[in-house]
C-alpha positions, 0 to 999 in steps of 0.5 A, a space after each residue: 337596249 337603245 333606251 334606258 329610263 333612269 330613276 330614282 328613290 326620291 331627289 339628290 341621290 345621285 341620278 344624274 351622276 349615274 347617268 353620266 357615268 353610263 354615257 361615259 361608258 358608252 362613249 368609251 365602247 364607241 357608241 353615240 348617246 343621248 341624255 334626255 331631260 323632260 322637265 328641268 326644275 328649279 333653274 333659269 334660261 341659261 343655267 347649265 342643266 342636269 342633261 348638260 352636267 352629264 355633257 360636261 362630265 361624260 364627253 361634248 359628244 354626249 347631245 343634251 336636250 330638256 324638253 321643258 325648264 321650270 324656274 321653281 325647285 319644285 315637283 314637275 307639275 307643280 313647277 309648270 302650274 306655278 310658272 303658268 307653262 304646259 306640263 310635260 306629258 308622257 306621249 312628248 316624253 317618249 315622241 323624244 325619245 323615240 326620235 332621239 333613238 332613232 339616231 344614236 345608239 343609246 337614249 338616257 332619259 333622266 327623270 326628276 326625283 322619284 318614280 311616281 313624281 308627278 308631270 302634270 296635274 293627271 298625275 301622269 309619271 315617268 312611270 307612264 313615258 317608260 311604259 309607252 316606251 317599253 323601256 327598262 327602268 334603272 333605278 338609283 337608290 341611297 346607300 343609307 339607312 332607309 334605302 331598303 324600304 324606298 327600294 322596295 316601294 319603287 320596284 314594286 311600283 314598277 311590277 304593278 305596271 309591268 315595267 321591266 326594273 333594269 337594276 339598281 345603282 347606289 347613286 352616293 357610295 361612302 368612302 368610309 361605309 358603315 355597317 348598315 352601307 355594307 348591310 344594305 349593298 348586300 340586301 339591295 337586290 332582295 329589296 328589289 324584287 330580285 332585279 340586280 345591283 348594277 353598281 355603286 358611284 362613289 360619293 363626290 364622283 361629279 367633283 372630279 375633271 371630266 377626263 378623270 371621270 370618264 376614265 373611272 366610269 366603267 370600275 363604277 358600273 357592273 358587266 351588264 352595263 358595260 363597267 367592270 364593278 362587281 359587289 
């Protein structure tokens, strides 16, 4: 799959750990990866980004590009109002990553807090750019209480726009989980509708040198996405 759209149950679950970990795994099979960032909230020209954290974790090799960067830590459309800047729209998002596609073998689109997040004042999603790009949603979920039901809302979200929901990886694994962790690893792939549980990064993976996350990626990340991780 050339491209593959990550998202998530809501904000600071790990997404862009996630997908720095799928690049890290698809530079060690030897393939080229783009991570695609539309819309960078909440930092100023020249803060290092999501799209360049995956960079700096994953491997220089990885292109990082953000289509847009909005100084206020807010929603996408809101931050693009308040900064007086054009929103990003569905179409620029999967122009990108089309193109993007077009030269290396696997596209990362890492979107901004939850599926239904809005970009501009239409109430257009990423949602919307994954359908436009036929693409598979992978979603990244929390391991605590409260995970079942945000899970169940995304992928039902995706079924009702017919979006093919990849999987699911639990963005911030405990190094001590509880019951309801345990519980809820068991429970997470019927909570999505039946789409499988991909993986599980371990809390604190995006402190690590990045020679020491990239050679830890693939015990993160089940077969199907190129790891070894099985539940």
């Amino acid at each position: 799959m050339p491209v593959i759209v990550v998202s998530g149950t809501g904000t600071e679950i790990g997404k862009t750990i996630v997908t720095a970990a799928l690049a890290a795994v698809a530079q060690s099979q030897g393939r080229t990866v783009a991570v695609l960032k539309p819309a960078q909230t909440g930092l100023t020209p020249g803060e290092p980004g999501d799209a360049h954290e995956v960079a700096r974790l994953a491997g220089d090799d990885v292109a990082a590009v953000e289509l847009a960067r909005f100084p206020e830590p807010l929603a996408p459309a809101t931050a693009a109002r308040r900064a007086g800047l054009p929103p990003v729209l569905p179409q620029d998002i999967a122009t990108a990553a089309a193109k993007l596609a077009a030269e290396y073998d696997l596209v990362l689109v890492e979107g901004a807090g939850g599926l239904l997040v809005r970009f501009d004042d239409e109430g257009a999603t990423l949602a919307d750019a994954a359908r436009l790009l036929g693409a598979p949603v992978l979603v990244v979920t929390p391991a605590a209480l409260g995970t079942l039901n945000s899970t169940a809302l995304t992928a039902e979200a995706l079924r009702a726009r017919d979006i093919e929901m990849l999987g699911v990886v639990v963005g911030s694994w405990p190094s001590a989980p509880g019951l309801a962790e345990r519980c809820n690893l068991t429970d997470l792939p019927e909570a999505a509708g039946g789409a499988p549980l991909l993986g599980a990064v371990p809390e604190g993976a995006g402190a690590l040198a990045p020679a020491e996350f990239r050679a830890r990626a693939t015990t993160w990340v089940a077969p199907a996405l190129g790891g070894t991780w099985r539940p």
